[in-house]
C-alpha positions in Angstrom: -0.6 11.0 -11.2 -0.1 7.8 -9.2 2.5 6.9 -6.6 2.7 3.8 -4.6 5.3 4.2 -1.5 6.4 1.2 0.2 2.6 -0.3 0.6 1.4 -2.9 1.6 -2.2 -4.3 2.0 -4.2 -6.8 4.5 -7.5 -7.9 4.7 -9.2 -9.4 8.0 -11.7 -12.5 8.2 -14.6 -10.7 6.8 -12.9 -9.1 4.2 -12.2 -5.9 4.7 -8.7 -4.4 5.2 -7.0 -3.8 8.7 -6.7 -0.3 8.0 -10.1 0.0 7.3 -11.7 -1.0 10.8 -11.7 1.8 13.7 -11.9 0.0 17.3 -13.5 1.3 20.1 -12.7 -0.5 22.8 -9.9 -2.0 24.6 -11.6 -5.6 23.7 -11.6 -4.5 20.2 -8.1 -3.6 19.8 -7.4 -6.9 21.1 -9.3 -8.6 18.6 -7.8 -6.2 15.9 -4.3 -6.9 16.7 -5.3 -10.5 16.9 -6.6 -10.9 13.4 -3.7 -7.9 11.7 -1.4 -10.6 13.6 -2.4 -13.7 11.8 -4.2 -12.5 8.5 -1.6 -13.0 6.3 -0.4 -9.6 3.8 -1.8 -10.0 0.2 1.0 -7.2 -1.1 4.6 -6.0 0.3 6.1 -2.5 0.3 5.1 -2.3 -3.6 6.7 0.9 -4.7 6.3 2.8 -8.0 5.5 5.8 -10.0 3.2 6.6 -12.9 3.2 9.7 -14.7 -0.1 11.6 -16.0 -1.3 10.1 -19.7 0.9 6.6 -19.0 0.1 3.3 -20.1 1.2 0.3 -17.7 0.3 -3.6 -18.3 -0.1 -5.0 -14.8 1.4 -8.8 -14.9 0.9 -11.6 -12.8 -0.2 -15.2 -12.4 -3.9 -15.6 -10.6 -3.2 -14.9 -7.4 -0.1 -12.4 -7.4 -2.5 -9.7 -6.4 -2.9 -7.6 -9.4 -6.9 -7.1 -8.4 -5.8 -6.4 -4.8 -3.7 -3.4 -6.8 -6.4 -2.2 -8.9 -8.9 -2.2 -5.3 -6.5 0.3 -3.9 -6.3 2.4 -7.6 -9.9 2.5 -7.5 -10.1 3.4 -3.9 -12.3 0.1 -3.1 -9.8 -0.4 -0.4 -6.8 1.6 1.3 -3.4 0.6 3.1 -2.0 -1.1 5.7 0.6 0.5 5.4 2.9 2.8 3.4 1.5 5.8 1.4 -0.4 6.2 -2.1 -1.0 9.4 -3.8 -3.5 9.5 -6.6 -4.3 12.1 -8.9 -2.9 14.8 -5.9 -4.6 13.4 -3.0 -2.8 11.0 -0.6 -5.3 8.6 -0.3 -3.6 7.2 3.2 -4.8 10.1 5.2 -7.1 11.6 3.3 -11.0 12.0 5.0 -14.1 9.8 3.6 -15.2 13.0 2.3 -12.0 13.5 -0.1 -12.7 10.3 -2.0 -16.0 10.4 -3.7 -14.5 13.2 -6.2 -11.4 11.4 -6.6 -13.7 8.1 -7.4 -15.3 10.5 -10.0 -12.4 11.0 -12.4 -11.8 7.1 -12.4 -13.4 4.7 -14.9 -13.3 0.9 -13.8 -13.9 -2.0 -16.2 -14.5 -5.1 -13.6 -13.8 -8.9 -14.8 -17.4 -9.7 -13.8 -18.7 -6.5 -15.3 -21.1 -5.2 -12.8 -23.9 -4.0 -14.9 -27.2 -3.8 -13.8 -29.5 -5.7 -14.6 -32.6 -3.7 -14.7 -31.0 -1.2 -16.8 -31.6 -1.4 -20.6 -27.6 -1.4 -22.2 -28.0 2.4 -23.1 -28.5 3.3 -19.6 -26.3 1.3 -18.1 -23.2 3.3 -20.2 -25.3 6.3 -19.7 -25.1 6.0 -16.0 -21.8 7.9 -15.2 -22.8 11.0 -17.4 -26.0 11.4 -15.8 -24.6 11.0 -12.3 -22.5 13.5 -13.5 -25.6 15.9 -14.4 -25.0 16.1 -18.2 -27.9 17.0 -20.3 -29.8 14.4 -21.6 -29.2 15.0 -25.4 -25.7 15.4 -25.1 -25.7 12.3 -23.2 -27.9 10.4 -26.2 -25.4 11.6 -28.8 -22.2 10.3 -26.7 -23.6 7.2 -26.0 -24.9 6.2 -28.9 -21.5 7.3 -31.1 -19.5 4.7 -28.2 -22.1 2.0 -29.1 -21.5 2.4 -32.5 -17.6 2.2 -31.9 -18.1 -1.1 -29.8 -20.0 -2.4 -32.2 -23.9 -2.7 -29.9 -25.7 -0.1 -31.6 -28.4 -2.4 -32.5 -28.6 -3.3 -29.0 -29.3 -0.1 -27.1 -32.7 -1.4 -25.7 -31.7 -4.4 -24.3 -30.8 -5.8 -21.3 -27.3 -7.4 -20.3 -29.1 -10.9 -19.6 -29.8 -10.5 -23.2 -26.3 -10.3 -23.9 -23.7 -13.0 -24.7 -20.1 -12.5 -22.1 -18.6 -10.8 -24.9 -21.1 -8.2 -25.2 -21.2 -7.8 -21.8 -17.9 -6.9 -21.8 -18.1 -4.5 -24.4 -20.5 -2.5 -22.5 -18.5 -2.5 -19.2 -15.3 -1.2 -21.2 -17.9 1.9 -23.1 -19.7 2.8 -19.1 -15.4 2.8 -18.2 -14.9 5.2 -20.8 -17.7 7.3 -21.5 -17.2 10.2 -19.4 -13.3 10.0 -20.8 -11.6 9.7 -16.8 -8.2 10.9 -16.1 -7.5 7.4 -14.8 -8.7 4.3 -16.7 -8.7 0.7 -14.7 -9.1 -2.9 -16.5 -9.5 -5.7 -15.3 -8.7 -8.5 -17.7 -10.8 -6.7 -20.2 -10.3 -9.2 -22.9 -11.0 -12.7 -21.5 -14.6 -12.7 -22.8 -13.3 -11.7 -26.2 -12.3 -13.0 -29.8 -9.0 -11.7 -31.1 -10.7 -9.6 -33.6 -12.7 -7.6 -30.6 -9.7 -7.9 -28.0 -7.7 -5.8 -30.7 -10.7 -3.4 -31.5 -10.6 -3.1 -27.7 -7.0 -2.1 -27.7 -7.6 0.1 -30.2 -9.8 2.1 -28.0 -7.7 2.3 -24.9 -4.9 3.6 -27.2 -7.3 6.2 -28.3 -8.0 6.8 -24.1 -4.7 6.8 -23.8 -3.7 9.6 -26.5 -5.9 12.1 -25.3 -4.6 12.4 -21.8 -6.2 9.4 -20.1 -3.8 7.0 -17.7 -4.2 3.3 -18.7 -3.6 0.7 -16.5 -5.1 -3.1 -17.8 -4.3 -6.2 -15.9 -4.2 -9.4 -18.4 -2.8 -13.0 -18.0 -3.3 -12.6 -21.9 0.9 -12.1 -22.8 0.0 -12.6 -26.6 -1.8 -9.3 -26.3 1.1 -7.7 -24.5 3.4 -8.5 -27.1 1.1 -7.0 -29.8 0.7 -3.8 -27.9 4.2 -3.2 -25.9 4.0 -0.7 -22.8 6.5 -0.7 -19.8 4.3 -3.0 -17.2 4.2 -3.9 -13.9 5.2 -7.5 -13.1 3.7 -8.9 -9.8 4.5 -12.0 -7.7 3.6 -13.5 -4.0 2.2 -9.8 -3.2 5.4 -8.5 -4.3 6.3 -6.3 -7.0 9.5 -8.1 -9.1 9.6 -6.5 -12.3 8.8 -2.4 -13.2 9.8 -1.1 -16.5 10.2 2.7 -16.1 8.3 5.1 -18.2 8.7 8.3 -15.7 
């Protein structure tokens, strides 16, 4: 399902990883080596394994580089160097063309949520099924049932400005979900929520979780981990210090 060999990642002044730019020209392979020369690695040779249907915590202070982890799982970024496989496909050499699909099977909850605004709440989960060309009343019956789960349904119509954080957050984690993806990203998923909806929340991964769906959720929140123990990933300086072995 998901295999990090020995990788490591870099980003350049503007942001983007060094692996990501193509030079031209002579003068811009100077200025490429210059900046893959003094930008400084945000992770080193992190190596691990997760098996189809796992569930990992992913562990770190701010700063560690758990987000930079989740960029490369969700294909935002890809290596400086070493290899990743994802569900099949090495990633490291695989063309532009290869990762749309893979992007596809991958549901994302962000930690600043990303809705869209001029979308009513409703459409905004409804988004990935119709991108994915589902009819429309199978669509209305799916999305409603997941509101009802997260506990919006009386708020199909509006819009997230409406919305308190927590909310928000709930309708992130039910657009993540909805189309049930082989691999399921979070990104702190609980910092805008009480106890009672952080554990509802947990809930509903777990349910992800049993029918097939890889979990991977990044949290600072180690009350939560104890409540729900899972082999995790503990990250540090870039550097991966602690893996407890499910495979």
């Amino acid at each position: 399902m998901l295999r990090f060999e020995m990788v490591g990642l870099r980003y350049d002044r503007v942001g983007q990883t060094a692996a990501a730019r193509i030079p031209r020209t002579g003068a811009d392979r100077r200025g490429e080596a210059a900046r893959t020369r003094t930008a400084p690695d945000v992770l080193h040779n992190i190596s691990f394994r997760l098996q189809a249907g796992g569930f990992r915590w992913l562990l770190g202070p701010s700063g560690a580089g758990k987000s930079s982890i989740l960029r490369l799982m969700y294909l935002a970024v890809r290596p400086t160097s070493g290899r990743l496989n994802l569900l099949g496909t090495d990633v490291t050499t695989a063309p532009r063309s290869a990762l749309p699909p893979l992007r596809r099977r991958i549901g994302v909850v962000f930690q600043d949520f990303r809705l869209l605004s001029h979308l009513s709440a409703f459409d905004n989960v409804a988004l990935p099924l119709r991108l994915a060309g589902r009819p429309e009343g199978q669509i209305k019956a799916d999305v409603t049932e997941l509101m009802r789960w997260v506990g919006l349904s009386r708020y199909l119509d509006l819009p997230p400005a409406a919305l308190s954080g927590g909310e928000q957050q709930r309708i992130a984690i039910a657009r993540a979900v909805i189309t049930r993806p082989a691999l399921l990203l979070a990104d702190e998923p609980t910092g805008n929520l009480d106890d009672a909806q952080a554990e509802r929340l947990m809930q509903l991964f777990k349910e992800m979780n049993r029918i097939g769906t890889t979990v991977v959720v990044a949290t600072h929140n180690e009350a939560l981990v104890q409540r729900h123990p899972a082999p995790a990933l503990r990250l540090s300086e870039g550097r991966l210090v602690a893996v407890d072995r499910d495979d």
